[in-house]
N, C-alpha and C positions, 0 to 999 in steps of 0.2 A: 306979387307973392312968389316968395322963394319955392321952387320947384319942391314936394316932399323925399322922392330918391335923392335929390341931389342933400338933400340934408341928411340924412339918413346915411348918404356915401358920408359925408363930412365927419359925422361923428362914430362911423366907423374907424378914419383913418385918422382924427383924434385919438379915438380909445386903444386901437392896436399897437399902438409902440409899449403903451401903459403895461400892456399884459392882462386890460381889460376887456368884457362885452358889453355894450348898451345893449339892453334891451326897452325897446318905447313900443308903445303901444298907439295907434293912432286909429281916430273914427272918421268913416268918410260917406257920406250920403252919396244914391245912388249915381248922381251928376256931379261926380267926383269934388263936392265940395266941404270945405273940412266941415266937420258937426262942431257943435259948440258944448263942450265937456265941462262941467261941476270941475275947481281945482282939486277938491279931495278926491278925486277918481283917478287924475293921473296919477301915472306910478313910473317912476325913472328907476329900474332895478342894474346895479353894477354889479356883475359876477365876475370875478377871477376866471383865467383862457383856459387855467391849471386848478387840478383838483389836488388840495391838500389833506388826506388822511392821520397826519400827523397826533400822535399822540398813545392814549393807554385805550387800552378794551376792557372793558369787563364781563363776563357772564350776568345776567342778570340775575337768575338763582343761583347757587351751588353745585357746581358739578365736583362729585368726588370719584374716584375711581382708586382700588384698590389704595386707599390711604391717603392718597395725594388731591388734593384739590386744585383747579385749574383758576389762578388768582387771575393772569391779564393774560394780554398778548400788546408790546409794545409794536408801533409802527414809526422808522423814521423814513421818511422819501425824500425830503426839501430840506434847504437849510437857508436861514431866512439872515444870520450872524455871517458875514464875513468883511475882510479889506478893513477890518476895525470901526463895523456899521451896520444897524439893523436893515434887509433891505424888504419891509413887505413887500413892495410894489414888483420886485423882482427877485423871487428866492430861487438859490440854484439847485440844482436836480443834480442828484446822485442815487445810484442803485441803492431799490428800496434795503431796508437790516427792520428784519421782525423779529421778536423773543418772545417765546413764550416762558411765561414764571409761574413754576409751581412749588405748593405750600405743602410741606408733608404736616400733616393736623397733628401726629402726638406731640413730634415737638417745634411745630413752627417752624424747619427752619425752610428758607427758600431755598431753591434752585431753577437756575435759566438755561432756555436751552434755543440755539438761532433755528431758524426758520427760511433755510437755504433757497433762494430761486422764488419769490410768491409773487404771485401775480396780485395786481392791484389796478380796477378803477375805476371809473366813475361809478360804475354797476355791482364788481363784485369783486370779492376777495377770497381766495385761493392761499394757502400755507399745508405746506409738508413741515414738519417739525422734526430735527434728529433725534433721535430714539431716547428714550427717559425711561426712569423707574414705573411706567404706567406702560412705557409702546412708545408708538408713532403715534406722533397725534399729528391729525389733516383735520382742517379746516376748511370749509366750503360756505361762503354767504355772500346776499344781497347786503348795499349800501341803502339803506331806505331813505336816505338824505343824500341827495346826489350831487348837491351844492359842496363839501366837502369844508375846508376851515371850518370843524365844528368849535374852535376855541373861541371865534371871535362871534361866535351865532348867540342870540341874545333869546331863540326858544331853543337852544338844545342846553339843558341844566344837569350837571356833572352830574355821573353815575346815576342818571333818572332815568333819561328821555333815550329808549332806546335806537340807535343809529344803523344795527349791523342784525340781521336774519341771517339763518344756516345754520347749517351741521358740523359736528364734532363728530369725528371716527378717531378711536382708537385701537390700534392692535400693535401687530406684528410689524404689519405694513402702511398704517393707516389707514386702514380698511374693514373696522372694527365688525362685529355681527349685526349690529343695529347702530344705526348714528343715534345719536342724541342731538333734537332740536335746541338751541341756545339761541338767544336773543343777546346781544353785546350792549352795554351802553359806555358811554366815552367821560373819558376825563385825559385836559392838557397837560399835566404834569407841571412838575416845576419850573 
């Protein structure tokens, strides 16, 4: 019987060039010998090493503030197209570009605005937005999916399943009188 470490090394040093983690699960009686598992029990989960946030945010209610309502907030980090070739298995890293897009309600029209320096990751998300017809808007939240890829997740369903907790301040400085709690949910865009 093959040693269980030594397996477990093996398919570490498989999955790490990938840009992947196994994560296995294994039962072992107390005289270290394996147990005998039901095949529907196991579970071989493959996570990405890199967390991908990629995509649009949304409020899940309506936030409006002196006319303007806060439509998304875009996030790019990754870029998965290059050399004239999809690469999921290894997308490259460039400094994150977040926009926030707001909708003036009498006449619809948009305008964006970057979201210079934002911290981003597995946990949480952090944006200073340059000053708009509302303020600064900061943004402060928990990732409640900390698996990230939520494009290719088969239970997070566009503009539903909410992905992102925290607060909205707006003022002067982004540091409004009371934040407003927001809940974000996600959509891949096109």
């Amino acid at each position: 019987m093959i040693n269980p470490r030594l397996k477990l090394q093996l398919i570490r040093v498989v999955a790490a060039p990938l840009g992947l983690f196994c994560l296995i699960s294994v039962a072992w009686s107390q005289d270290r010998v394996p147990l005998s598992i039901p095949d529907h029990s196991v579970v071989l989960a493959i996570e990405p090493s890199f967390f991908d946030p990629d995509g649009y945010y949304f409020p899940a209610t309506d936030l409006v503030v002196s006319g303007y309502k806060i439509e998304s907030i875009r996030i790019r980090t990754l870029e998965y197209y290059y050399g004239d070739g999809l690469h999921y298995d290894k997308p490259r890293f460039h400094p994150p570009e977040v926009q926030l897009e707001l909708t003036h309600v009498v006449d619809q029209t948009q305008s964006y605005y970057d979201c210079p320096q934002p911290s981003i990751s597995r946990d949480q998300l952090t944006l200073g937005c340059q000053p708009s017809p509302i303020g600064v808007v900061s943004i402060k939240g928990n990732f409640v999916d900390k698996r990230g890829q939520f494009w290719k997740r088969k239970d997070i369903i566009a503009q539903k399943t909410i992905v992102v907790d925290g607060e909205v301040s707006i003022g002067q400085d982004g540091n409004g009188a009371k934040p407003h709690q927001v809940s974000f949910t996600y959509w891949q865009g096109d």
